[in-house]
N, C-alpha and C positions, 0 to 999 in steps of 0.2 A: 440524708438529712431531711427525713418528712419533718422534724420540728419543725423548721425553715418553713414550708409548703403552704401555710397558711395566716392569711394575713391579722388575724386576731392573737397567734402566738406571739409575730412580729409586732404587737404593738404591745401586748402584755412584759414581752424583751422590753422593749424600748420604755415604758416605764419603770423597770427596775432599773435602767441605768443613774438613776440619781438616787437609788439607796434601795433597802427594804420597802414591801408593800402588801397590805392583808388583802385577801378576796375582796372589804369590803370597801378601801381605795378602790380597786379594780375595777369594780361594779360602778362607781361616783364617777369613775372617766372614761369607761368605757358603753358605759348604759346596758354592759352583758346583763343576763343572768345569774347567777351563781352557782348553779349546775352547771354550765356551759362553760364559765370561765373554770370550775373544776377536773372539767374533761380536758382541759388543753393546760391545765398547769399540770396534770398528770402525763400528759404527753412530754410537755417539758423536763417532768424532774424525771421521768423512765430514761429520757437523750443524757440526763447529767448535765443541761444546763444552768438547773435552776436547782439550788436547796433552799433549806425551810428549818424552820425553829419556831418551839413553841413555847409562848410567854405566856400564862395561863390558861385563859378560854383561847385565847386568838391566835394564828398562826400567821406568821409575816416569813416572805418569798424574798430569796434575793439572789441576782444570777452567782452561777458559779466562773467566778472567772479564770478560773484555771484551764478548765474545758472550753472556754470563751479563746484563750490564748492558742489551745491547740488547734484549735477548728481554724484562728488564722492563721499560723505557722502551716497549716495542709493543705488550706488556700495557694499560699504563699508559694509554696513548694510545687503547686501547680502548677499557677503562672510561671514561675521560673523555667520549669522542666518545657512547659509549651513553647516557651518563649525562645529557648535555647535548643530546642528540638529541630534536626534536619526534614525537611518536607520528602519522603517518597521520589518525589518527578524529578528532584532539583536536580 
């Protein structure tokens, strides 16, 4: 999960959670560059987090929450498994 690993991705995430957004929202809230926030929405949509659509010059990002669902259901399946897992010593 290198998406995750960096905190510019995580807030790039976190601004799609209330809809679509173009690089150049991006750029307005995050003060990135637009190379930079290009390099880590590339990162993003390689993981399958994030797709895109293009409305004619502009391209607007929006998470994929499908992949968003799986990542916590393996979470999820984690915690449980840890949770329920006998210790070695006991």
């Amino acid at each position: 999960m290198v998406s995750f690993s960096d905190p510019f991705r995580l807030e790039i995430i976190d601004l799609m959670m209330d809809g679509e957004v173009c690089v150049c929202d991006i750029m307005k809230l995050t003060n990135l560059s637009q190379s930079r926030i290009s390099y880590h929405i590339k990162i993003l949509k390689e993981a399958g987090l994030i797709s895109d659509r293009q409305e004619g010059r502009w391209v607007y990002y929006s998470l994929n929450k499908e992949s968003l669902f799986l990542i916590k259901e393996w979470i999820t399946s984690l915690t449980d498994y840890s949770s329920n897992r006998k210790r070695c010593c006991e």
